[in-house]
C-alpha positions in Angstrom: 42.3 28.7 -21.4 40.9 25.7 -22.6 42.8 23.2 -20.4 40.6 25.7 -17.5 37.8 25.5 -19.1 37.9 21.5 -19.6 38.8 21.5 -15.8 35.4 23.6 -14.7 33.5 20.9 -17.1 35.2 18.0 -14.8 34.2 19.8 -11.8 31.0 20.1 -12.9 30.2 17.0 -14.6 31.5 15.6 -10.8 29.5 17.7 -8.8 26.5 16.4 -10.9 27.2 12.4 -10.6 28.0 13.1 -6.4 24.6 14.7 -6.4 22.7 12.0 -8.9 24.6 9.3 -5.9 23.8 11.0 -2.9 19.7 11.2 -4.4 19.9 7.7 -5.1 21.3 6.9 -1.7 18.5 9.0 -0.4 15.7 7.2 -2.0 17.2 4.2 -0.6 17.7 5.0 2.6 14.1 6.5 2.5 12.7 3.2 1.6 14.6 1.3 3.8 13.4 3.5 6.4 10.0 2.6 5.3 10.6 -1.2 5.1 11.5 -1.0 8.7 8.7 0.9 10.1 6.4 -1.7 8.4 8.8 -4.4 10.4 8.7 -3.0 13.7 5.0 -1.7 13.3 3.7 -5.2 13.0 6.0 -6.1 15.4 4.7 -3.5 18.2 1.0 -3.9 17.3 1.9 -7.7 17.7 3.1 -7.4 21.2 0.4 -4.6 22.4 -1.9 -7.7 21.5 -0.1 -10.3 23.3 0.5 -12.6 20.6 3.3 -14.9 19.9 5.2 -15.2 16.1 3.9 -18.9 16.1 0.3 -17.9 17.3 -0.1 -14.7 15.3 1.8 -17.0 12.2 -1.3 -19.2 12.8 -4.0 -16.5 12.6 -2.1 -15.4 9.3 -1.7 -18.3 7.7 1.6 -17.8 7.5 4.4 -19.5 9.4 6.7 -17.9 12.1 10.0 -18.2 10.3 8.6 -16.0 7.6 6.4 -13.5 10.1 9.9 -13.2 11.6 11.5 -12.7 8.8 8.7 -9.3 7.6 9.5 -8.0 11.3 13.4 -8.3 10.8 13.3 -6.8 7.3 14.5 -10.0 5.9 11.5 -10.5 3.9 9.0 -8.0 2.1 5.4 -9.6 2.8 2.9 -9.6 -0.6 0.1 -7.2 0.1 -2.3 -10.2 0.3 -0.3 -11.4 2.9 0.1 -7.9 4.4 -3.6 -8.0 4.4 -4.3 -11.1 6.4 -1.3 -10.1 8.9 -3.2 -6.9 9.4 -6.4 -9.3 9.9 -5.3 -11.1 12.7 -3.9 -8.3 14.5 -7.7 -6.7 14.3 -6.0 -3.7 12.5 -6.3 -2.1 8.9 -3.5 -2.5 6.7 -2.9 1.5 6.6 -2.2 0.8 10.3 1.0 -0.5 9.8 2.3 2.1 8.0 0.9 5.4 9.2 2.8 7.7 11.6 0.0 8.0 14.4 1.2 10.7 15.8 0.4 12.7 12.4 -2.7 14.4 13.1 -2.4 16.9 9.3 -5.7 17.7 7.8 -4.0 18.1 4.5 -2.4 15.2 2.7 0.0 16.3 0.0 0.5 14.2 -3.0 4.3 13.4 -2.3 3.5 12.3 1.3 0.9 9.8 0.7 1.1 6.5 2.2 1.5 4.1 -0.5 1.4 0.0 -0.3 2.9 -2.0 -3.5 4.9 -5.0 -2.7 7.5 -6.7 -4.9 5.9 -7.6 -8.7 2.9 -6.9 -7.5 0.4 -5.4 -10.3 -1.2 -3.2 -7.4 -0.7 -0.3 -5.4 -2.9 1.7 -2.5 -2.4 5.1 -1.9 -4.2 6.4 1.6 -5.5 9.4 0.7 -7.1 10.2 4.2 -4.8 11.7 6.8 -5.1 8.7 9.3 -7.4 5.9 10.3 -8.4 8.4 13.4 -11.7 9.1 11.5 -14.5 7.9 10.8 -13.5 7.3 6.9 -10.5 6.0 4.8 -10.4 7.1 1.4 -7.6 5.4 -0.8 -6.5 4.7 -4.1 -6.0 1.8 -6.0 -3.9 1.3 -9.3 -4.1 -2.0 -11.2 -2.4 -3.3 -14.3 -4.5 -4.5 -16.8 -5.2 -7.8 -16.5 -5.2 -8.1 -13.6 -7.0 -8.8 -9.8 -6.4 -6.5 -6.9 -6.8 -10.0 -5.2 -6.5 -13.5 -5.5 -9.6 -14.4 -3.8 -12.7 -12.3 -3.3 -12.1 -10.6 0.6 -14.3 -9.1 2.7 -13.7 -6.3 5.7 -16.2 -5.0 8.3 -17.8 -1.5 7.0 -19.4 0.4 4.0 -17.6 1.3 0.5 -18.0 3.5 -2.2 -15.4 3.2 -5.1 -15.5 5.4 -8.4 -13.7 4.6 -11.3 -11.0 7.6 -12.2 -9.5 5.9 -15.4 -9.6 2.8 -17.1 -11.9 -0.6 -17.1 -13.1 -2.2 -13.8 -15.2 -5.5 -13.4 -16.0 -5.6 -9.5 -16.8 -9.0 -8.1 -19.2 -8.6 -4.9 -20.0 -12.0 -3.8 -21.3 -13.7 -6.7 -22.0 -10.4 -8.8 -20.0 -9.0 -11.2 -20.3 -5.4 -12.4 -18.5 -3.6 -15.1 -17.4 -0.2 -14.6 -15.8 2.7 -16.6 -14.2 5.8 -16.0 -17.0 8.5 -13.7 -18.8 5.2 -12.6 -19.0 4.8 -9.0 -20.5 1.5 -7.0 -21.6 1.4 -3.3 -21.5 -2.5 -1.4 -21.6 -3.7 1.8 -17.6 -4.4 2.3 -18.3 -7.0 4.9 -19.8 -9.0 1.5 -16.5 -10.9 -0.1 -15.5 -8.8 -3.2 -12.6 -7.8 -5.2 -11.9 -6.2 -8.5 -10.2 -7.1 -11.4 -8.9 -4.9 -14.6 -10.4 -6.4 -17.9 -8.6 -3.6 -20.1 -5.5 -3.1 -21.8 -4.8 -0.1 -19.7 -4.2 0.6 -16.1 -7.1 1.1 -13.8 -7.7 3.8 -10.9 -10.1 4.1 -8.2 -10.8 6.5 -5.7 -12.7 4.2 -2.3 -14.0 5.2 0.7 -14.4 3.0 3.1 -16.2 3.9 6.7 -15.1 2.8 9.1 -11.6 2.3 8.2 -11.3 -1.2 7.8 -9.0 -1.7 4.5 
């Protein structure tokens, strides 16, 4: 009896580490998946504007071996860089990552659209359903101390960004404002800004942005 019941344990405790590997695999696979939809997406959008790797490398910044490289899958883009690839293509980072031919009025919390590159300290969620609208809403986590960007950058449109935990000091031009949790700020997104985390805790925000130009 108990060399049965030691058998049944195996089994299960076997069952449970095949099921543990083939979720792991999943998740890989999944963001593999992801990782080349980015690829090919810049890739396509590249093409439908006629560019070249070494002329959309120049509009980046960025050189052709290494644009190459983010199309290919070789090489995972920072989101600063992400966001002056999306730049010179004329199209909002969410662009590159959305499924356009989504068209869900409801966005559930597991299949949000998220951006975070390697070591980055942030992460965007879209929130909206696509950049169809006239609106994006997203949301931004950031580490504590730390910038969302380098530099301040600026975008064509309107934003309105309120603070859902945490400390934020946003840079608009050559303003600063400090910001808690329930505090919300409107700006002219076109105007260079950024923000940066002064606490010792993460920071979220909640932006919309019209028209989608993030």
């Amino acid at each position: 009896m108990e060399d049965v019941t030691r058998g049944q344990e195996n089994r299960r405790r076997q069952a449970g580490a095949a099921e543990v590997a083939n979720d792991s695999r999943s998740r890989g696979n999944a963001r593999r998946s992801e990782a080349f939809r980015l690829g090919a997406r810049i890739r396509a959008v590249r093409k439908e504007r006629g560019l070249t790797l070494d002329v959309l490398g120049q509009l980046a910044g960025v050189t052709r071996s290494f644009l190459s490289q983010v199309e290919n899958d070789i090489s995972a883009p920072s989101i600063e860089t992400l966001r002056k690839i999306a730049r010179a293509l004329g199209t909002p980072v969410f662009a590159l990552v959305e499924d356009h031919r989504d068209h869900r009025k409801v966005v559930r919390k597991q299949d949000r659209k998220r951006i975070r590159a390697p070591h980055s300290p942030v992460e965007y969620e879209l929130l909206s359903p696509d950049l169809r609208r006239n609106m994006e809403v997203i949301m931004m986590e950031l580490e504590p101390g730390q910038a969302s960007s380098p530099v301040p950058v600026g975008h064509r449109g309107e934003e309105c960004a309120t603070i859902l935990g945490g400390k934020a000091r946003v840079q608009v031009g050559d303003e600063y404002f400090d910001l808690e949790e329930g505090d919300t700020i409107y700006f002219d997104s076109g105007v260079p800004h950024r923000v940066l985390n002064p606490g010792t805790t993460p920071m979220r925000l909640i932006s919309t942005i019209t028209p989608p130009s993030f």
